[in-house]
Residue, then its C-alpha position, 0 to 999 in steps of 0.5 A: x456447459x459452463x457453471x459461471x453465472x454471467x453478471x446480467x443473470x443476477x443484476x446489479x440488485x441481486x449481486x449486492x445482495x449476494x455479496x452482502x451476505x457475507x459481510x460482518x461488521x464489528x467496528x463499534x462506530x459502524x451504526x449502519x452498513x450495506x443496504x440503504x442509501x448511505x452508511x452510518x457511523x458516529x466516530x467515538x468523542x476526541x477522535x478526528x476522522x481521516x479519509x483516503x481514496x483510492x483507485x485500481x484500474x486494470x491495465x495500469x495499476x495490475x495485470x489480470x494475466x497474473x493478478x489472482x482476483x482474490x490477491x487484487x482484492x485484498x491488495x486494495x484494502x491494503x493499500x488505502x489502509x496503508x494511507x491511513x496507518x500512515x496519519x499514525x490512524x487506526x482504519x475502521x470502514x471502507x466503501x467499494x465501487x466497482x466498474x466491471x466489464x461484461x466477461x465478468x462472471x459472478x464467482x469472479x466478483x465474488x472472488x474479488x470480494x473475498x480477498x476484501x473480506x479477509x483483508x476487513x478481517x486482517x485490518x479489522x476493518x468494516x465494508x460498509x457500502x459502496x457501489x457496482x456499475x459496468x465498464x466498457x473498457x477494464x476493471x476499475x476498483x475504487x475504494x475510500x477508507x476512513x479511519x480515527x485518531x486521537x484529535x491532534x495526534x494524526x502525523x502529517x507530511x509537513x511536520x518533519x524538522x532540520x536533524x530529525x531521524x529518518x526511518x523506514x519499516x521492514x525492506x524495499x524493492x521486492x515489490x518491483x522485483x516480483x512485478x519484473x519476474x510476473x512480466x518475464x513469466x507472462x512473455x514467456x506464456x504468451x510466446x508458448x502457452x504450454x509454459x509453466x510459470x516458474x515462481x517457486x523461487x520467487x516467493x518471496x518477491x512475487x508475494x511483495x507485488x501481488x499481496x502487499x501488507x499495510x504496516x498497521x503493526x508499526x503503528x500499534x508499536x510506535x505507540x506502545x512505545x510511546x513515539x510520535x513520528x514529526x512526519x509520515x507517509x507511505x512508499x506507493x510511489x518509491x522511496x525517493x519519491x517520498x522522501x522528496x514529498x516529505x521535504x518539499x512539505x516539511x521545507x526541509x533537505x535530507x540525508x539519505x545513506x544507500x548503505x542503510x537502505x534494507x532489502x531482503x535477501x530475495x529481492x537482492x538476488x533477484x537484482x542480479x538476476x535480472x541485472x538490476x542495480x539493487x540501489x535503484x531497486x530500493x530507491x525507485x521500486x514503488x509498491x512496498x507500501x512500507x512507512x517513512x516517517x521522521x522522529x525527534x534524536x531524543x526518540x532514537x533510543x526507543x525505535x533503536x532495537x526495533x527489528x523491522x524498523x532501520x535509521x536510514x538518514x536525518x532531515x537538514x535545513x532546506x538550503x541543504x537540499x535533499x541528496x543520497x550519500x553514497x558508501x564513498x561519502x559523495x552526496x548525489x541530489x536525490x531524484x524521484x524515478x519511480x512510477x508517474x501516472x501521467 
């Protein structure tokens, strides 16, 4: 006999309630949390408020045959405070709405809520409320965050400037690579269940896909370091993609080296393991949830020794479109092909 609880045993009432118990707030703009009909915070005078929005829905955002719910749930938090760092913001609430089919069991939400937990603890952010509701299709999770920042200091896309910097934190591909190894050991489960996934050579790529990390530390850095990116975003969508946004939002071109583009070890072996062209990788991957951001030549001498942050190219004037410069020095038009929802 199983000892999962279905959904319908508990309620929706009676789920919220065991999924409040948990939850700690230290946040000191949280006046209000979980449990009446809105939450309620009083942001510190001269900070302005950011908001973001963001939605996981299975089948097209992950795969539950091999996303680990406690990965899941702490990948969301992640992702939309990844938003937030980059504003240049410091995440302090989010809300959670979540639509879930009736397979669902209790100790699985409770798993997914877990990963959110250590996820509010990592980024020292509070779950303030949010809401449940069945689903009749898949998993659906919606999560808002909010964040603060210093009136005026938040970063934009459209700040970047002719002969600014061009920069990315930590490396690019894993994150597409990890998803090509998890969908290669799912076909080989489903062709003979007895298979045993063979991950442990894929570590490293495979954490890249299921538990990305937001780069709040950049952030802290950048400001110890006295540096105010011109313009910032995150990589959700591929580096290439978000160059092209940053562009078309600055009204600038842009020079990108490909043989300044980093990627780990791991990930360049997994290229040519799966014969992939590691360029394409970094370019159009998607889900590193890295920072690109642009900063002032001026500024070069203060990021120049920083180990996870590494000078890929320079904005130009608009006329000079935005093109990739090969190792040869040919310049090719920079063309966004990473993940396109629609």
């Amino acid at each position: 006999m199983s000892d999962l609880t279905p959904l319908s045993q508990l309620g929706e009432f009676g789920l919220i309630r065991r999924l409040q118990q948990d939850i700690t707030l230290t946040q000191p703009s949280t006046i209000l949390g979980i449990g009446d009909d809105a939450a309620i915070l009083a942001p510190p005078a001269g900070q302005e408020v950011v908001v973001t929005t963001d939605l996981l829905v299975e089948g097209v955002h992950f795969d539950l045959s091999f996303s680990p719910l406690r990965h899941l749930g702490y990948k969301a938090v992640a992702v939309n405070v990844s938003d937030v760092a980059a504003m240049l913001a410091t995440p302090t609430q989010i809300v959670v709405g979540l639509s879930m089919p009736s397979r669902f069991t209790v100790e699985a939400v409770e798993e997914l809520y877990a990963g959110m937990r250590l996820a509010c603890e990592a980024y020292g952010v509070d779950l303030v409320g949010g809401d449940t509701t069945g689903s009749r299709g898949g998993l659906v999770i919606s999560i808002t965050a909010l964040g603060q920042v210093e009136a005026g200091k938040a970063v934009r896309r459209s700040g970047g400037k002719p002969t600014d910097i061009l920069c990315v934190t930590g490396d690019l591909g894993g994150a597409y690579l990890g998803l090509q190894v998890l969908e290669r050991e799912k076909q080989a489960f489903l062709a003979d269940p007895d298979t045993q996934p063979e991950l442990d050579n894929y570590n490293y790529v495979v954490q890249r896909q299921l538990k990305p990390e937001a780069r709040l530390d950049i952030v802290h850095e950048l400001r110890e370091l006295g540096v105010q990116p011109t313009a910032m975003l995150d990589i959700s969508d591929g580096l290439a993609s978000e160059v092209l946004h940053m562009c078309a939002a600055s009204g600038t071109g842009a020079r990108v080296f490909s043989e300044y583009l980093p990627m780990a070890n791991p990930s360049l072996e997994a290229a040519a393991e799966f014969n992939l062209d590691p360029l394409t990788c970094a370019l159009n991957g998607g889900e590193d949830y890295e920072l690109l951001f642009t900063i002032p030549v001026t500024d070069h001498a203060k990021i120049k020794n920083h180990p996870d942050i590494t000078v890929i190219g320079h904005l130009t004037e608009k006329n000079d479109a935005v093109n990739l410069i090969t190792k040869g020095g040919q310049a090719v038009p920079l063309q966004a092909q990473g993940f396109n929802h629609f």
